[in-house]
C-alpha positions as MATLAB code, in Angstrom:
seq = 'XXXXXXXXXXXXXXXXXXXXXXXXXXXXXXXXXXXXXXXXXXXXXXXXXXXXXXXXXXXXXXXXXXXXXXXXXXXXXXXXXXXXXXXXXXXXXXXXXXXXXXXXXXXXXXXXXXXXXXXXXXXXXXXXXXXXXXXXXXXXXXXXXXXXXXXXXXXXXXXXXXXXXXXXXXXXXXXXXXXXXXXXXXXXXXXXXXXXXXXXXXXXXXXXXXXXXXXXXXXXXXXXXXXXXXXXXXXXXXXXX';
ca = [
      -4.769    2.280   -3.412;
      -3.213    3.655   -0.378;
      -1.848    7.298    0.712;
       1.649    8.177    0.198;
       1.495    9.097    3.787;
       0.934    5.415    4.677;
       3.177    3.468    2.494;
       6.673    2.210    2.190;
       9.332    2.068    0.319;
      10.787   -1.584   -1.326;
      14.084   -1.560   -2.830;
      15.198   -4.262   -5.057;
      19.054   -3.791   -6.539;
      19.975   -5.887   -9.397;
      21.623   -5.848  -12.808;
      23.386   -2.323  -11.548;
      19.934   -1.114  -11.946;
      17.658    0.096   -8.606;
      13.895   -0.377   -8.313;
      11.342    0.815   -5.824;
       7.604    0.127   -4.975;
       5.787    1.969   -2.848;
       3.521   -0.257   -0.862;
       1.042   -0.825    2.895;
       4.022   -1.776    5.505;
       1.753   -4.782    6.452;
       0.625   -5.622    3.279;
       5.007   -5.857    1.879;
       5.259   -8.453    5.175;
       2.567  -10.488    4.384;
       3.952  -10.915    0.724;
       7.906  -11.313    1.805;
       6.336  -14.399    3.541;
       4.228  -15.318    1.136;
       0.954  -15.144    3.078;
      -0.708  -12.385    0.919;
      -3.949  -13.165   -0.522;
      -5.120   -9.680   -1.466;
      -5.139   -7.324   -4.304;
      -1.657   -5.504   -4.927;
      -4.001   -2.723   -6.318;
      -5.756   -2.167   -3.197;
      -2.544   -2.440   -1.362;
       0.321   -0.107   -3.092;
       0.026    3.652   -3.169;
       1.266    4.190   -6.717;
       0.944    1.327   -9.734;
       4.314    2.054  -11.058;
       7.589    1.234  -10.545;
      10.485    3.741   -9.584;
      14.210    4.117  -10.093;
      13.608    6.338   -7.444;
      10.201    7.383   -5.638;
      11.585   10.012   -3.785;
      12.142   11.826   -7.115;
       9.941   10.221   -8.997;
      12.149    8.877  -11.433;
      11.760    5.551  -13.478;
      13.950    3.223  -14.677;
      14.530    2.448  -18.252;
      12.494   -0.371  -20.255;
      15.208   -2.252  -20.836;
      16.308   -2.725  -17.406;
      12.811   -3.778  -16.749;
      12.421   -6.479  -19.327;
      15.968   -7.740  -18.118;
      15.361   -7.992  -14.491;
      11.606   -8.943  -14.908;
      11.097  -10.164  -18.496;
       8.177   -7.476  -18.336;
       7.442   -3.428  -18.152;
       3.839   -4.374  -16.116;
       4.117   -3.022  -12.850;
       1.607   -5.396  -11.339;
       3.510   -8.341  -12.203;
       6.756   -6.403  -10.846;
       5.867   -4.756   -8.137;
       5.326   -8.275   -5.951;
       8.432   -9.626   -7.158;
      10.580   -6.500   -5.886;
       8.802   -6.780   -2.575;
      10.261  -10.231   -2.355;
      13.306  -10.294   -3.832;
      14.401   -6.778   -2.140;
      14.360   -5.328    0.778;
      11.671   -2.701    3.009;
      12.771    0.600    3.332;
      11.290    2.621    6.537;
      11.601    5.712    8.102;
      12.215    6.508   11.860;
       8.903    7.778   12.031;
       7.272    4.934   10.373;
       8.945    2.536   12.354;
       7.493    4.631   15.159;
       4.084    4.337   13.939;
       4.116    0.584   12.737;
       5.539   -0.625   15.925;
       2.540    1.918   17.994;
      -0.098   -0.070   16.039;
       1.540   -3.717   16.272;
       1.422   -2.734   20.120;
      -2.099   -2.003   20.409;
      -3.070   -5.289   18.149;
      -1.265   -7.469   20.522;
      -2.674   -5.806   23.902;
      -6.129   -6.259   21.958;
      -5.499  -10.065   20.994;
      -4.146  -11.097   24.721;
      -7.202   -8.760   26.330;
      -9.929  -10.792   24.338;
      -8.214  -14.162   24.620;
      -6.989  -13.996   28.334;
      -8.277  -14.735   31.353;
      -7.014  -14.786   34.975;
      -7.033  -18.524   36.763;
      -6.331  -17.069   40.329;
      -9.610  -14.923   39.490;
     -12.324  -16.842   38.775;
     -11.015  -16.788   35.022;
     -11.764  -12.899   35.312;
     -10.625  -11.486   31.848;
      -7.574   -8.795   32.042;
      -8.262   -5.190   31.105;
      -6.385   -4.436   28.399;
      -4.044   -1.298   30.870;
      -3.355   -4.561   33.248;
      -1.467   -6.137   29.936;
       0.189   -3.124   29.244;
       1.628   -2.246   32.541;
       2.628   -6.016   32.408;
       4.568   -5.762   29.130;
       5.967   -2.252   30.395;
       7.041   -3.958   33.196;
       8.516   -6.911   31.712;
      10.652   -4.165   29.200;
       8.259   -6.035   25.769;
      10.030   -4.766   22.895;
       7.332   -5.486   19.818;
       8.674   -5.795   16.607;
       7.041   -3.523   13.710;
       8.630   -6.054   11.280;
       6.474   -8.969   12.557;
       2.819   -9.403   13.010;
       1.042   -9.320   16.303;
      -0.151  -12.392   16.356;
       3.039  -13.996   15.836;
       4.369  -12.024   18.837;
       1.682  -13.365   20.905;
       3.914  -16.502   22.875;
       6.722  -14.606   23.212;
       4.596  -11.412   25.351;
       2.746  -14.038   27.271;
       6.052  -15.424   28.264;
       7.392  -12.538   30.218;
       3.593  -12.101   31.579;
       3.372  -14.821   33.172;
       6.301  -14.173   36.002;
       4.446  -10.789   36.586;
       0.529  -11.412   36.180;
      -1.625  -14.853   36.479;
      -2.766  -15.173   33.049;
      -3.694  -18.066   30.563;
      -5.859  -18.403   26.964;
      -9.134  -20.129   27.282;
     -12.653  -20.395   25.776;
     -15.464  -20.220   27.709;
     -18.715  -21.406   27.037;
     -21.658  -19.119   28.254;
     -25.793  -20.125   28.249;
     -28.000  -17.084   27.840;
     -31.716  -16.863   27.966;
     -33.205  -13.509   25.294;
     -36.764  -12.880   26.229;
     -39.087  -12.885   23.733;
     -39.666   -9.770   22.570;
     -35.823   -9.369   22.168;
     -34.869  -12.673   20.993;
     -35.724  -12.090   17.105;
     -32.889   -9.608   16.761;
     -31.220  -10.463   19.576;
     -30.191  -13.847   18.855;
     -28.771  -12.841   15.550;
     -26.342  -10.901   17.231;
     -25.199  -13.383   19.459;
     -24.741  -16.025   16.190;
     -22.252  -13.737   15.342;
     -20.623  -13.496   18.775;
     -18.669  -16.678   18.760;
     -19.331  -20.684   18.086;
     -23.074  -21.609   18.735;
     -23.058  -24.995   20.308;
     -26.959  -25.178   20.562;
     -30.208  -23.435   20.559;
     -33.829  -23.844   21.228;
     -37.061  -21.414   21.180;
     -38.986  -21.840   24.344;
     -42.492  -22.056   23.836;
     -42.860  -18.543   25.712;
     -40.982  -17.120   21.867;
     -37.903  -17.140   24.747;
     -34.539  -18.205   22.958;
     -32.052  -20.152   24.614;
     -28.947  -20.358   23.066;
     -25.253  -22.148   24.012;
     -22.256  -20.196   22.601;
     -18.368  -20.857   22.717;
     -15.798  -17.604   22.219;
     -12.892  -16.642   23.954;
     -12.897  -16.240   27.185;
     -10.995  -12.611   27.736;
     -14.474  -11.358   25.695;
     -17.249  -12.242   28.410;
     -17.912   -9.161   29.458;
     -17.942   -7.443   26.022;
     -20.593  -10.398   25.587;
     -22.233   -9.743   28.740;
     -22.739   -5.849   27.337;
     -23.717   -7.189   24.018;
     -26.600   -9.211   25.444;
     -27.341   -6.460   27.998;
     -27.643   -3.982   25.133;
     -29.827   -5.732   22.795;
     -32.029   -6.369   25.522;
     -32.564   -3.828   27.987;
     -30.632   -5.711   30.994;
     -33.275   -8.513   30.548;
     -31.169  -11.331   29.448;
     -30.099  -14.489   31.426;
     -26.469  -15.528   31.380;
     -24.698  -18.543   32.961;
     -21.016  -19.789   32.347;
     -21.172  -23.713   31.253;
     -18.913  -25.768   33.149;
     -21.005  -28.838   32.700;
     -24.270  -30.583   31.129;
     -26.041  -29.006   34.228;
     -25.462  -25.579   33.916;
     -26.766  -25.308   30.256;
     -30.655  -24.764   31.777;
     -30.836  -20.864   31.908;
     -34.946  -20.700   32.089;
];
């Protein structure tokens, strides 16, 4: 369950009778559109349903079983998310919209890269002061990802910037590759690998391209600065020994 602090109100009117949930703001989105695919327990902060939550008062049986054709609030609770309507305060409007902001600067910033730049990734304050600039509204009612065309559109008059993938080669040395190359599996896509007869491991990954340098201090980390990196742009590149 979540905190009172974090949750929301739904509303659902019907029959002349008033029910409310209390429920994650992302979570009552994701089931309005029928994308949900969690656990309403994990997701509501109270597994009950209210005449009103403010007060804490319920509404009668009856008016359950006539809306619902049941009293179990887990079987309710969805359907008065989707059938009603999300209640939210200034303040959590506030909030929602402060967090749906930060997601979308973080999805561009990994995914982005600048063509007039060598395909240099934007820092995430360059996307900001772009969407500043361009007066980006985000919408706390939508996700970030779906708000993802529509912010690129007004960046591209002000900043160069496009989605790729990149494809990097990097060469672990020996005594790093063991752990090493675990952590790069996990990075992105690996295309291809191969243990050098050194105990070297060479390996060919694929992951968006706004992420090379977080890559580039991944690799760096796990091996003391000793690792070999080379963007792929062809069959020739691949050969990092």
């Amino acid at each position: 369950m979540i905190s009172l602090d974090d949750a929301v109100t739904a509303r659902l009117e019907s029959h002349g009778a008033r029910f409310e949930v209390l429920v994650d703001p992302d979570a009552a989105l994701a089931i309005k559109r029928e994308e949900f695919d969690g656990e309403f327990e994990e997701v509501i902060a109270a597994e009950d349903v209210f005449e009103d939550a403010s007060r804490g008062d319920r509404p009668a049986e009856n008016d359950l079983k006539t809306v619902f054709e049941t009293t179990d609030p887990i079987e309710i609770i969805p359907e008065v998310i989707q059938r009603g309507e999300i209640q939210i305060t200034a303040e959590q409007r506030r909030e929602m919209q402060e967090q749906k902001r930060r997601r979308l600067i973080d999805i561009i910033a990994r995914n982005a890269i600048n063509p007039q730049q060598n395909d240099a990734p934007h820092p995430p304050d360059r996307i900001e002061r772009g969407l500043e600039e361009a007066g980006f509204t985000v919408d706390p009612m939508e996700t970030a990802e779906s708000q993802v065309d529509d912010a690129l559109e007004v960046l591209r008059p002000i900043i160069p910037i496009s989605f790729a993938e990149i494809t990097m080669a990097v060469r672990l040395p020996a005594e790093y590759a063991g752990k090493a190359q675990a952590r790069v599996r996990e990075f992105g896509d690996l295309d291809r690998e191969e243990w050098q007869s050194d105990g070297s491991w060479v390996g060919v990954t694929t992951f968006p391209a706004g992420m090379q340098n977080e890559f580039y201090d991944l690799v760096n980390d796990q091996t003391s600065g000793e690792a070999e990196t080379r963007i792929v742009k062809d069959e020739d590149d691949i050969n990092v020994r």
